[in-house]
ZADO-1210 file (C-alpha; in nm, 4 decimals, padded with zeros to 6 digits):
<atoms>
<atom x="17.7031" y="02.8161" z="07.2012" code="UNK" pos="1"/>
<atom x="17.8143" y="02.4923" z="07.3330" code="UNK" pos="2"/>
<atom x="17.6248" y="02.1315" z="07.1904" code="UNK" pos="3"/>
<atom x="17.5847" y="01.8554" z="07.3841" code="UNK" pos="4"/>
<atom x="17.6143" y="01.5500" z="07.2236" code="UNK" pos="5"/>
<atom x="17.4356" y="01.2208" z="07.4174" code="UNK" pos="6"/>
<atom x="17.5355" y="00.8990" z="07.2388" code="UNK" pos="7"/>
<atom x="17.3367" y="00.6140" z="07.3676" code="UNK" pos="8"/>
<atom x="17.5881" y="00.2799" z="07.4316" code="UNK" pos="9"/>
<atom x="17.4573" y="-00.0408" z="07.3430" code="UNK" pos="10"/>
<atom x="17.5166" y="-00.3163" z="07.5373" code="UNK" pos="11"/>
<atom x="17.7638" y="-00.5589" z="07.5092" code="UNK" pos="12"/>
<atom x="17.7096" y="-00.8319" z="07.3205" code="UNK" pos="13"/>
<atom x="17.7834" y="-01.0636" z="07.6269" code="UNK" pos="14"/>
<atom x="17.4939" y="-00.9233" z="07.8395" code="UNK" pos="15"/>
<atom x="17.2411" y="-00.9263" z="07.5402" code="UNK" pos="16"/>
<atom x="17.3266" y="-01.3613" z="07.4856" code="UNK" pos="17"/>
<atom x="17.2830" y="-01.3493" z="07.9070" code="UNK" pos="18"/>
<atom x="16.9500" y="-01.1649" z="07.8908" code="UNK" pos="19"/>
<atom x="16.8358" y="-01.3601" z="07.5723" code="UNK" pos="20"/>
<atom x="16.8967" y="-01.6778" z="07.7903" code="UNK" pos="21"/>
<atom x="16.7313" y="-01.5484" z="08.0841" code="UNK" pos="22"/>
<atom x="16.3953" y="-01.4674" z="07.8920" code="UNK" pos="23"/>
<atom x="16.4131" y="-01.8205" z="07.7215" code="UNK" pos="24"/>
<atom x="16.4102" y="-01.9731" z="08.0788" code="UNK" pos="25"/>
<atom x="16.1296" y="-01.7677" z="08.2118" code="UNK" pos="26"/>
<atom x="15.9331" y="-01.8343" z="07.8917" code="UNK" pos="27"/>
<atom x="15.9835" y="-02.2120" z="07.9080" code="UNK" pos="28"/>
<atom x="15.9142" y="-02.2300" z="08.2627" code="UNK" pos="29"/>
<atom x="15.5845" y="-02.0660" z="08.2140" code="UNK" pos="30"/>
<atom x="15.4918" y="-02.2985" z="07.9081" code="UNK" pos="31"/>
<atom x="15.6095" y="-02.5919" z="08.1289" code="UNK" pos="32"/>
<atom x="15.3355" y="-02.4727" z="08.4143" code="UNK" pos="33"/>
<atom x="15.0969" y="-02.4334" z="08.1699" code="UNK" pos="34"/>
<atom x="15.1328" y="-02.7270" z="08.0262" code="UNK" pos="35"/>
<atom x="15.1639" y="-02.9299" z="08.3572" code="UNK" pos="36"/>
<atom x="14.8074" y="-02.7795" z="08.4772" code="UNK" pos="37"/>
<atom x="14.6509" y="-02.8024" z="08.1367" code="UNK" pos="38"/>
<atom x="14.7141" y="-03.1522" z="08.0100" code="UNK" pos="39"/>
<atom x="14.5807" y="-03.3759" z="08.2768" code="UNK" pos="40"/>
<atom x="14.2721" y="-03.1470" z="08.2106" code="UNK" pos="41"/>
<atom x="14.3081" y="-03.2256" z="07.8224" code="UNK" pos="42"/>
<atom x="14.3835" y="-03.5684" z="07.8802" code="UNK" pos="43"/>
<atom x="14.0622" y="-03.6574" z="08.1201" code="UNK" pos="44"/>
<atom x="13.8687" y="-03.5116" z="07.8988" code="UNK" pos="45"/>
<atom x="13.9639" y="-03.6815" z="07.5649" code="UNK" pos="46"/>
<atom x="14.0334" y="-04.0230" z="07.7247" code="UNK" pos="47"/>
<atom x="13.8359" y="-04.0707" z="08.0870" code="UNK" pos="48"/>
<atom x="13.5089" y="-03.8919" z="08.0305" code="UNK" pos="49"/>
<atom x="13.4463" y="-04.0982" z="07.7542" code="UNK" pos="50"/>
<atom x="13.4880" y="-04.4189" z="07.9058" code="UNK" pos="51"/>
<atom x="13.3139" y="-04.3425" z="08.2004" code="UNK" pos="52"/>
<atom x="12.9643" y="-04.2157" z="07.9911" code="UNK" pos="53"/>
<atom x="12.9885" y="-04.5453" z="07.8089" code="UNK" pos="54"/>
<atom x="13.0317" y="-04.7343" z="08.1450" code="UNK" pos="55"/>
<atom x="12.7496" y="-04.5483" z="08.2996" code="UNK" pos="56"/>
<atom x="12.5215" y="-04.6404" z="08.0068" code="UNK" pos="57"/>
<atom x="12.5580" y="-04.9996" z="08.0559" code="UNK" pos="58"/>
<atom x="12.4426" y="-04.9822" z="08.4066" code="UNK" pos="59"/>
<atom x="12.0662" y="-04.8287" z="08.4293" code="UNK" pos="60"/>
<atom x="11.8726" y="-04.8101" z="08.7523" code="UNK" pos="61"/>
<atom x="11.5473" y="-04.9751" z="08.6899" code="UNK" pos="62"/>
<atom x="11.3013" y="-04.6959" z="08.7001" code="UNK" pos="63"/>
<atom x="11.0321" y="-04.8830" z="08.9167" code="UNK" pos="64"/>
<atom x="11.2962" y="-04.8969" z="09.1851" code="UNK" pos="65"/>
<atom x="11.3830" y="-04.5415" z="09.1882" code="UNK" pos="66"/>
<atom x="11.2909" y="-04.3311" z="09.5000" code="UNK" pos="67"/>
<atom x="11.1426" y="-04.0408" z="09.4314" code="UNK" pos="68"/>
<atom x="11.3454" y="-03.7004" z="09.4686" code="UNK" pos="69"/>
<atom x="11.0535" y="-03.5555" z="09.7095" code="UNK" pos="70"/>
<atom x="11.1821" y="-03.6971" z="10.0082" code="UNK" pos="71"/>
<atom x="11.2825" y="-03.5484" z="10.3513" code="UNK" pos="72"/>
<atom x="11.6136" y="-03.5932" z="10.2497" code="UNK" pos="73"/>
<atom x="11.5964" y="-03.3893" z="09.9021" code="UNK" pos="74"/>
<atom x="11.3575" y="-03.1353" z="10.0071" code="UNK" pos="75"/>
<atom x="11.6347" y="-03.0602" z="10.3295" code="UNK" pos="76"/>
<atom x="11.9388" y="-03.0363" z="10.0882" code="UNK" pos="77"/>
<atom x="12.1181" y="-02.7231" z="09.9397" code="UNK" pos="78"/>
<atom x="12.4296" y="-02.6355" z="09.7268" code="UNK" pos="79"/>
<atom x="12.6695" y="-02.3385" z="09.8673" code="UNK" pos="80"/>
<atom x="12.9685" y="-02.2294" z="09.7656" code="UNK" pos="81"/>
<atom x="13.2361" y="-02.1067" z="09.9446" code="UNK" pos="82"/>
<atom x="13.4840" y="-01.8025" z="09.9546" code="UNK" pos="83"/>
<atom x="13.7025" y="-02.0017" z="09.6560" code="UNK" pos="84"/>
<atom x="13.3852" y="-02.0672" z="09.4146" code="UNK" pos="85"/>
<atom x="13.3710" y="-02.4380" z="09.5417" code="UNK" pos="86"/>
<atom x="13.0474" y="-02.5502" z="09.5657" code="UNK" pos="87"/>
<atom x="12.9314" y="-02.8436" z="09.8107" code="UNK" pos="88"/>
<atom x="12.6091" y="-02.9958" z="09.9673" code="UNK" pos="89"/>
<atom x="12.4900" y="-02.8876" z="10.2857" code="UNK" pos="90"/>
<atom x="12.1434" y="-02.9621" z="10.4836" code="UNK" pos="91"/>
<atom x="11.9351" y="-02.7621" z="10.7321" code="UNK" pos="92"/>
<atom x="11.8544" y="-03.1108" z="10.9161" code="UNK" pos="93"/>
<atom x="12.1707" y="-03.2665" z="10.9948" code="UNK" pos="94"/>
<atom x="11.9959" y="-03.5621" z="11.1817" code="UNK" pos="95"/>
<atom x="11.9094" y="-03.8704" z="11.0430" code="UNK" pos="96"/>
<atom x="11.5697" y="-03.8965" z="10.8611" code="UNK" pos="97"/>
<atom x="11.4114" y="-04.1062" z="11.0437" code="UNK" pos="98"/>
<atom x="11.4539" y="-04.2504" z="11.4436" code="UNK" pos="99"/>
<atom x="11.5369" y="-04.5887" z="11.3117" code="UNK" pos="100"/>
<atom x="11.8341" y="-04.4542" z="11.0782" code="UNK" pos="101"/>
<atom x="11.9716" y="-04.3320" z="11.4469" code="UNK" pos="102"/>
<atom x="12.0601" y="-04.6582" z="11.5455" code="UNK" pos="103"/>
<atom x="12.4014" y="-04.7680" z="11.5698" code="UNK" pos="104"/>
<atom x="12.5158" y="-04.4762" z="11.3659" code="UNK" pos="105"/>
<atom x="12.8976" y="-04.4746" z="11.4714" code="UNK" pos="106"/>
<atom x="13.0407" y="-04.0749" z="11.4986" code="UNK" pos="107"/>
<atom x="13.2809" y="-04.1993" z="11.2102" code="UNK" pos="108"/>
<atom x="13.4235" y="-04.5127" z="11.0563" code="UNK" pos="109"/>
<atom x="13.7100" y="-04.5893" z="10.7442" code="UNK" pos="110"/>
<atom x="13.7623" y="-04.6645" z="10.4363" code="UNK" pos="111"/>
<atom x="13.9906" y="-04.8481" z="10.2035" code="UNK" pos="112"/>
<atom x="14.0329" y="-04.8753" z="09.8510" code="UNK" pos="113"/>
<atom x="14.2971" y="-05.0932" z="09.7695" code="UNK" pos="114"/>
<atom x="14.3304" y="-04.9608" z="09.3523" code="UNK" pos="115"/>
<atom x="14.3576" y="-04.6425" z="09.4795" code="UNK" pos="116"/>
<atom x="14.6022" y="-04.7066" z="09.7569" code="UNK" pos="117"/>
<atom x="14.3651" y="-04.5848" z="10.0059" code="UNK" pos="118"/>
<atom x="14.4018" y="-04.7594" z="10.3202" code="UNK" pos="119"/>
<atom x="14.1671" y="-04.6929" z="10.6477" code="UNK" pos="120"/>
<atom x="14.0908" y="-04.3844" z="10.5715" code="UNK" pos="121"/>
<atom x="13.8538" y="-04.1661" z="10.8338" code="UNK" pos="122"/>
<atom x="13.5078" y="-04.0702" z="10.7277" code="UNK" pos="123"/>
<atom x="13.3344" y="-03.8936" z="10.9884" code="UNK" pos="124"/>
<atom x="12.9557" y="-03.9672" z="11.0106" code="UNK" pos="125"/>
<atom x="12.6755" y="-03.6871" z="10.9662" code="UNK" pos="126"/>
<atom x="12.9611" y="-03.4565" z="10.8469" code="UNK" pos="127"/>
<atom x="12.9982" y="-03.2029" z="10.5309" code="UNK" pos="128"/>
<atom x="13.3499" y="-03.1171" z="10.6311" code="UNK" pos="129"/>
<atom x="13.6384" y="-03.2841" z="10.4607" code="UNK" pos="130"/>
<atom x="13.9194" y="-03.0907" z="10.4482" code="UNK" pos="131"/>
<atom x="14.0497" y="-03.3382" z="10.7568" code="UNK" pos="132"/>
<atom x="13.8521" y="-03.6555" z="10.6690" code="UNK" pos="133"/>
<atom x="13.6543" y="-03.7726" z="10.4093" code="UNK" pos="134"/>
<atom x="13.2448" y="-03.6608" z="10.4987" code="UNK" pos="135"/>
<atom x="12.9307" y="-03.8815" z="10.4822" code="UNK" pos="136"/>
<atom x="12.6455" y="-03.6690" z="10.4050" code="UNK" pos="137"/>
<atom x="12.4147" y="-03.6221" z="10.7079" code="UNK" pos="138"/>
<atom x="12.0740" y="-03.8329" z="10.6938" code="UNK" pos="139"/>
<atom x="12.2255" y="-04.0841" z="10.4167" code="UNK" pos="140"/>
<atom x="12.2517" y="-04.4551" z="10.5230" code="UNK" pos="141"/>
<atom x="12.5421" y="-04.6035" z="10.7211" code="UNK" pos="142"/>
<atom x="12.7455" y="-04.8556" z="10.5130" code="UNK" pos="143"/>
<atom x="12.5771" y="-05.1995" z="10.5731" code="UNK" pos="144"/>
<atom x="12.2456" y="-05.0603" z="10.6125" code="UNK" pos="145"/>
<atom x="11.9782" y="-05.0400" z="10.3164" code="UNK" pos="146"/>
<atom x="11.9889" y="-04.7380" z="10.1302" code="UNK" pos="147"/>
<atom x="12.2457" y="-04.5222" z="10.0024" code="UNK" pos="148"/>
<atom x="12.6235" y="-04.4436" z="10.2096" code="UNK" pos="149"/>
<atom x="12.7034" y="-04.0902" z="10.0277" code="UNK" pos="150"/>
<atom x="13.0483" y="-04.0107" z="10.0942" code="UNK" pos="151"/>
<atom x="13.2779" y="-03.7141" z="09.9665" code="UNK" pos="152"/>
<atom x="13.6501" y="-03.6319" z="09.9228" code="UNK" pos="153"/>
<atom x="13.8538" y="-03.3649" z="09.7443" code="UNK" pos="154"/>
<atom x="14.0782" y="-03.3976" z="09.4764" code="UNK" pos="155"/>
<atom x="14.3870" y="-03.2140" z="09.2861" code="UNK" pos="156"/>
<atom x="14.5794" y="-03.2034" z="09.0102" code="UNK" pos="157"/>
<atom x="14.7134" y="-03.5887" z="08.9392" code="UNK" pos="158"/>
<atom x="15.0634" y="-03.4888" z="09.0189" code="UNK" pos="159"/>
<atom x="15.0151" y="-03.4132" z="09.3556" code="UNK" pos="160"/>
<atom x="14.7740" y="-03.7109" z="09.4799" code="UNK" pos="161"/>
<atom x="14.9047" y="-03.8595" z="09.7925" code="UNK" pos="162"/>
<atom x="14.6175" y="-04.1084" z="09.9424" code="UNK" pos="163"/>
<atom x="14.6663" y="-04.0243" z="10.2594" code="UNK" pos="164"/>
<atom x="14.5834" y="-03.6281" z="10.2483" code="UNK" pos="165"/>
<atom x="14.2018" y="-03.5626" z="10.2490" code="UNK" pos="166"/>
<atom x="14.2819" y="-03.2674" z="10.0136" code="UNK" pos="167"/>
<atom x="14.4338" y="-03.4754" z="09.7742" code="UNK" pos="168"/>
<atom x="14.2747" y="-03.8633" z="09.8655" code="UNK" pos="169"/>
<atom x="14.0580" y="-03.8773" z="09.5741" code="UNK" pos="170"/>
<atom x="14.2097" y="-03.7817" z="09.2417" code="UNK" pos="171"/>
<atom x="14.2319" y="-04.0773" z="09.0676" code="UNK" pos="172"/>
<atom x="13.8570" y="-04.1768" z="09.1578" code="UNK" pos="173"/>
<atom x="13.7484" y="-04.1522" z="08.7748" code="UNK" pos="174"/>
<atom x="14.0310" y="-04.4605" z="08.7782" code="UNK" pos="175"/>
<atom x="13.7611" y="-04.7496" z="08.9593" code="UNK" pos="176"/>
<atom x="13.6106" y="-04.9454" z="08.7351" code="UNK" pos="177"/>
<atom x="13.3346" y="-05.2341" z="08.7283" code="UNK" pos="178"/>
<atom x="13.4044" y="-05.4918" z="08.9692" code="UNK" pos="179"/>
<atom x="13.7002" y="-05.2767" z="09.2155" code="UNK" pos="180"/>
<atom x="13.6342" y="-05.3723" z="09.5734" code="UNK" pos="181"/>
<atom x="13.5685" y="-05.1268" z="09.8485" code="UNK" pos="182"/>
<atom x="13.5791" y="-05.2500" z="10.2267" code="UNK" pos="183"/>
<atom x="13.4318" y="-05.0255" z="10.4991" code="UNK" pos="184"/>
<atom x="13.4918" y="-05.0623" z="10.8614" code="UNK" pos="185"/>
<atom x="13.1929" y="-04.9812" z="11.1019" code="UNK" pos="186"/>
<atom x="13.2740" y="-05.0714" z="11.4875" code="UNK" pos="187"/>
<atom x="13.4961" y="-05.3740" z="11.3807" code="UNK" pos="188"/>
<atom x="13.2608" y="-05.4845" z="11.1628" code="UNK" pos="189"/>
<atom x="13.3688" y="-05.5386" z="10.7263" code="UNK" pos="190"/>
<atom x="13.1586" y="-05.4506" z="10.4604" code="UNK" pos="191"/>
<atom x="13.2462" y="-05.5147" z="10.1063" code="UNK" pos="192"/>
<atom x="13.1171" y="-05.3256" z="09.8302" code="UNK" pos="193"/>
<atom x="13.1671" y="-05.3729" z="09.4676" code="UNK" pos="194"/>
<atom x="13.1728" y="-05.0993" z="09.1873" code="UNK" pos="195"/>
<atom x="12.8725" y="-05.1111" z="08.9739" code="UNK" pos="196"/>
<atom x="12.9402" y="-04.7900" z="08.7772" code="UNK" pos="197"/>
<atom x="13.0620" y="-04.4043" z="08.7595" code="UNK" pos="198"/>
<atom x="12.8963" y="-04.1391" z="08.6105" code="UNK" pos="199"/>
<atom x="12.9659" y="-03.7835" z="08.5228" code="UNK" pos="200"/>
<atom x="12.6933" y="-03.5238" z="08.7396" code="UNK" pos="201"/>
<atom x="12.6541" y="-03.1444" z="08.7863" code="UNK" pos="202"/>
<atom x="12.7301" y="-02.9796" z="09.0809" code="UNK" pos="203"/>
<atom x="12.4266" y="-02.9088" z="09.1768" code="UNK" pos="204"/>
<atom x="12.2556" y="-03.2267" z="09.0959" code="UNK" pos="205"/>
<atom x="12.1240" y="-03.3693" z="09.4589" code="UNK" pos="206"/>
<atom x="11.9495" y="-03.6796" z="09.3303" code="UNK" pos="207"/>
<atom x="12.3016" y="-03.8826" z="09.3926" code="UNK" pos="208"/>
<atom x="12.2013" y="-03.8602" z="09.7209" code="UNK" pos="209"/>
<atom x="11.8835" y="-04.0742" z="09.7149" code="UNK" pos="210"/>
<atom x="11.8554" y="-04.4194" z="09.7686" code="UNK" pos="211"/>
<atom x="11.9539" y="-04.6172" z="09.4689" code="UNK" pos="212"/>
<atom x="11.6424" y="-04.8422" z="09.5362" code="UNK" pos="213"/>
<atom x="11.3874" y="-04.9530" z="09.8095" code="UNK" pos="214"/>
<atom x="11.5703" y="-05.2253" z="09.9154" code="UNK" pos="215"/>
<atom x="11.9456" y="-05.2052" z="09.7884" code="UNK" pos="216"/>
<atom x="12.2402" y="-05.1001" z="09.9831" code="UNK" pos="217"/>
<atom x="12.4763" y="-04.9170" z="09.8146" code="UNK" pos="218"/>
<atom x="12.7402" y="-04.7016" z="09.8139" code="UNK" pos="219"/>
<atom x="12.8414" y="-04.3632" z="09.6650" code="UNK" pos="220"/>
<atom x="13.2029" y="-04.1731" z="09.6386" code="UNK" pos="221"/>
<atom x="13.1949" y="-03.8349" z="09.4919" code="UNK" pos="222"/>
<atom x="13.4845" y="-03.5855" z="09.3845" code="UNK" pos="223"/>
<atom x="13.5555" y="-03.3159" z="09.1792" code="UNK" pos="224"/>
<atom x="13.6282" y="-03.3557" z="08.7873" code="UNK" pos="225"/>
<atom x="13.8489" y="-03.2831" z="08.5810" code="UNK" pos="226"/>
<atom x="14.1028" y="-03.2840" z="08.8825" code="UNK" pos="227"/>
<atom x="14.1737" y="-03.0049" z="08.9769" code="UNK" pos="228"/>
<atom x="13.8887" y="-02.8370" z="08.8737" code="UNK" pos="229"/>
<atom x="13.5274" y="-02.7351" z="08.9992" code="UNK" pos="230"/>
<atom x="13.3267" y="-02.8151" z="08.6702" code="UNK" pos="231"/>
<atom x="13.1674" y="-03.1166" z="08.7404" code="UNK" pos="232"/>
<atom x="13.1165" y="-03.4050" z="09.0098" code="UNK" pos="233"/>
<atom x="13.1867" y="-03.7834" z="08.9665" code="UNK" pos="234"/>
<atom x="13.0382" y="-04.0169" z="09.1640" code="UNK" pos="235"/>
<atom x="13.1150" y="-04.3800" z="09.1971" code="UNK" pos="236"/>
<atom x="12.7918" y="-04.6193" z="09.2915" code="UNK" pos="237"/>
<atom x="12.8839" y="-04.9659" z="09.4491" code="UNK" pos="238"/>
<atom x="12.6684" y="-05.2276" z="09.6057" code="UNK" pos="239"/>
<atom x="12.7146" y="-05.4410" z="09.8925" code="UNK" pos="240"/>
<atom x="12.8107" y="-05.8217" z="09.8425" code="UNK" pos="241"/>
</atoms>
């Protein structure tokens, strides 16, 4: 009766330093991506949440001033999300509240925020699309009228902000601070608004949308935080000067 003997060959010592050094790579390649998404997350919430809660603080909204939230405008808003889990604002009136907010309400105007290297950027009027152009919510005020311009833009991951994509245009919105000017352009005409304050919101909170008071004319930029994400909104109130 014949044996057959099987003796298993190890490999050479050459191939196992090559496949050692191929596995290193891959690992440190992965802990690189993770690390690239992760920290701007880790580091906007450890250093830039914290400033902007103590900044929003510091700027309350008299309460006798405050619209109430059961207005055509609230009662006609609603938060959907999307295929991808993002969740925006939508309305089931996209006209203007009233006749008189009709006039002179331009199909779209631009923007420019010179911190954030934002320059004449399109925001098209009545719109909650902004994948091509930053959207002003329908029935909100147009800039230079009283009451509140809401206007909304995506943002990504730090690394890849480039001001003029409207996927990317407003990462670095957490960066305005008290005082940063904003200039809108309405048929040829320059408004100026200055930053009051930011503050940290939920997604579905629709109240950013009211009027900031009877009589005031302000402004308000919203994004997604942390960049990136789809946790939480910022918004950035300014007021016309």
């Amino acid at each position: 009766m014949a044996i057959a003997l099987y003796i298993k060959k190890f490999p050479k010592k050459k191939n196992l330093k090559a496949q050692r050094t191929f596995y290193g790579m891959m690992i440190g390649l992965g802990a690189f991506a993770i690390l690239f998404a992760l920290l701007p997350f880790f580091t906007w919430q450890f250093s830039v949440l914290p400033k902007l809660t103590s900044k929003a603080d510091n700027a309350p909204v008299p309460k006798a001033e405050v619209l109430s939230a059961a207005t055509t405008l609230a009662q006609n808003v609603q938060v959907v999300k999307d295929a991808d889990g993002f969740s925006y604002f939508t309305t089931t009136d996209p006209k203007p509240a009233t006749p008189s907010a009709a006039i002179n309400r331009s199909e779209e105007f631009s923007i420019s925020i010179p911190k954030l290297e934002i320059e004449d950027a399109v925001v098209v009027t009545d719109s909650t699309k902004f994948d091509k152009n930053l959207a002003h919510f329908p029935g909100t005020a147009i800039p230079g009228q009283i009451g509140n311009a809401f206007i909304t833009g995506h943002s990504v991951l730090p690394e890849f902000f480039d001001s003029k994509n409207y996927r990317t245009i407003f990462s670095h919105l957490s960066d305005l601070e008290i005082g940063d000017d904003i200039s809108v352009n309405v048929d040829d005409k320059i408004y100026h608004y200055i930053v009051q304050y930011s503050k940290i919101v939920d997604p579905r909170d629709t109240s950013v949308l009211l009027p900031i008071s009877a009589t005031g004319r302000n402004l308000t930029l919203m994004s997604c935080v942390p960049p990136g994400t789809n946790i939480k909104r910022i918004v950035v109130i300014a007021s016309l000067i």
